[in-house]
N, C-alpha and C positions, 0 to 999 in steps of 0.2 A: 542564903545558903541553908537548906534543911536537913540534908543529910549529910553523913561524915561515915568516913569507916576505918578504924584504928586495925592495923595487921603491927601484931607483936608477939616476939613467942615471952613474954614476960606480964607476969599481974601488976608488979607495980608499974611499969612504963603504961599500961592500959589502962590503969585507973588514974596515971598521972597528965595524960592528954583526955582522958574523960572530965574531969574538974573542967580544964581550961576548956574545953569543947561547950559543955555547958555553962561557961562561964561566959561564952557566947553565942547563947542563946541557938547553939544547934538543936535542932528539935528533934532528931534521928539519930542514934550512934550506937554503931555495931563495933563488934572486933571479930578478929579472926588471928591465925595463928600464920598460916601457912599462905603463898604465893599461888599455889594451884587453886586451894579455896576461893580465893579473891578471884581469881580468873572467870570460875565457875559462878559465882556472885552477877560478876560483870555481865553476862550471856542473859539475864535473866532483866538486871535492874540498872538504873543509870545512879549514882552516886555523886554529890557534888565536889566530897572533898574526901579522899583517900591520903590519910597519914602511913606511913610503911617506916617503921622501928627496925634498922637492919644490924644483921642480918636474921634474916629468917631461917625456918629450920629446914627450907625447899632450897634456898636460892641468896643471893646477897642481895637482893633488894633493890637492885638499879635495875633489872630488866624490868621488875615488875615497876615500878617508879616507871618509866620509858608510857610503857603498856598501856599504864593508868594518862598519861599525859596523852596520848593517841585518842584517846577518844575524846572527842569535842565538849562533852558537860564537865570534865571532871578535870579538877583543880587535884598534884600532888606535892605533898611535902617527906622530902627523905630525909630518915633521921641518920646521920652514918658517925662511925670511930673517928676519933679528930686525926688521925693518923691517913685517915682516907681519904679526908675531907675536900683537902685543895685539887687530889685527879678526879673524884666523883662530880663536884660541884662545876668543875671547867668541864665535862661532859655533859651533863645533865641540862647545866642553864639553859643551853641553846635550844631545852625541848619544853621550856617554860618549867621545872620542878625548880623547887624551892630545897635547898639545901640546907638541914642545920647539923653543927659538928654537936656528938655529946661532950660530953653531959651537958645534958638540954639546962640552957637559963629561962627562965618564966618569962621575962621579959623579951627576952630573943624569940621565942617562939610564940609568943601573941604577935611581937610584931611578923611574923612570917603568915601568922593565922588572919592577922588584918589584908597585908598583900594578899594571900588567896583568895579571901573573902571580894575584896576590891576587884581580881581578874575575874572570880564568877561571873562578878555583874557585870564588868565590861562583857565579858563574852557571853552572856544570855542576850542583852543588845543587842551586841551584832548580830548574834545567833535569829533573833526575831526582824531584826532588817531585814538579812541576808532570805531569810520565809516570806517576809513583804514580796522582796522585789522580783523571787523567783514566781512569786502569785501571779505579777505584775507582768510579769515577760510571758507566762502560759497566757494571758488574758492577749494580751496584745497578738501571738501567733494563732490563735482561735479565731478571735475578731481579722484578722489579716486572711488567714484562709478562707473567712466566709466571704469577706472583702471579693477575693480572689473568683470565688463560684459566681456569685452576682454578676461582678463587670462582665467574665463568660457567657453568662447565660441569657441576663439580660439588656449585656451594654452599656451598662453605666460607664461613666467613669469612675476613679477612685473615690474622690471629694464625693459622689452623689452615693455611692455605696456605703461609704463611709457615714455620711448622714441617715442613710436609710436605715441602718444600723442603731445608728444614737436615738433616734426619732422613734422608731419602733422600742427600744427599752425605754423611753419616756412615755408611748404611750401604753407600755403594758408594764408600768414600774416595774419593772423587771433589770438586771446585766448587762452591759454591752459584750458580758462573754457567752450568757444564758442564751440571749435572741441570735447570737455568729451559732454556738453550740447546734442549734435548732436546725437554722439556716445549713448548716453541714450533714446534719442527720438528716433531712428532708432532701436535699439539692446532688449532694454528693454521690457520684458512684465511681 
């Protein structure tokens, strides 16, 4: 996790999750005051971990909490009034944010700053699977189509197409999606 971005309308809550933020070893940390700022923020960069100190001076804090959970990089922890605590927190869970009541304890909010930290990296994983196997699936419908022109044009059958394919990227080290790619550009009208 390198980046973080603290939304508080207060100095010492900002510089009180600044400590701990550097205290693990975040290498990026912003603040901001406001909900619409964060928004505008978001349009622009992706952020790993958004903390939101509520309420804000825009909004209470749980839509933007929601917002920030929406987007697939970014890990949110809402800080809310312990009075709030137990309707915010049975709301919110189900969108993965991380709930702590104030007055924030050090201890209680490392451990929530380790939880995030732990969902980033699960979901950068999947996130980088999930890119594998979409690579995977275009490679296969490219090599399938060119599959597809060949048997057409010149009768093969699949198995021989399908070789003809593999064979031609072994002998031009090249792709089996480079040489179908080619085969489409050349073959297809």
């Amino acid at each position: 996790m390198d980046s973080a971005l603290i939304v508080s309308c207060t100095d010492k809550s900002t510089a009180f999750f600044t400590e701990l933020l550097n205290a693990a070893s975040v290498k990026h940390i912003a603040a901001l005051e406001s909900a619409g700022e964060t928004r505008r923020l978001f349009m622009t960069r992706d952020i790993d971990l958004v903390i939101v100190n509520a309420p804000l001076r825009d909004e209470s804090g749980e839509s933007l909490a929601r917002f920030i959970a929406s987007k697939e990089a970014s890990q949110a922890i809402l800080v809310v009034e312990s009075e709030y605590f137990d309707t915010v927190s049975a709301v919110c869970e189900g969108e993965g944010i991380l709930t702590i009541s104030k007055p924030v304890n050090r201890d209680v909010f490392w451990s929530a700053l380790m939880l995030a930290k732990s969902a980033w990296n699960r979901t950068r994983r999947i996130q980088t699977e999930n890119t594998k196997l979409k690579q995977k699936i275009e490679e296969i419908r490219v090599v399938d189509r060119a599959k597809c022109i060949i048997i057409s044009l010149f009768h093969m059958s699949e198995q021989d197409a399908h070789r003809f394919i593999e064979k031609r990227a072994m002998d031009m080290r090249s792709t089996r999606k480079a040489i179908a790619e080619g085969i489409i550009k050349t073959y297809d009208r």
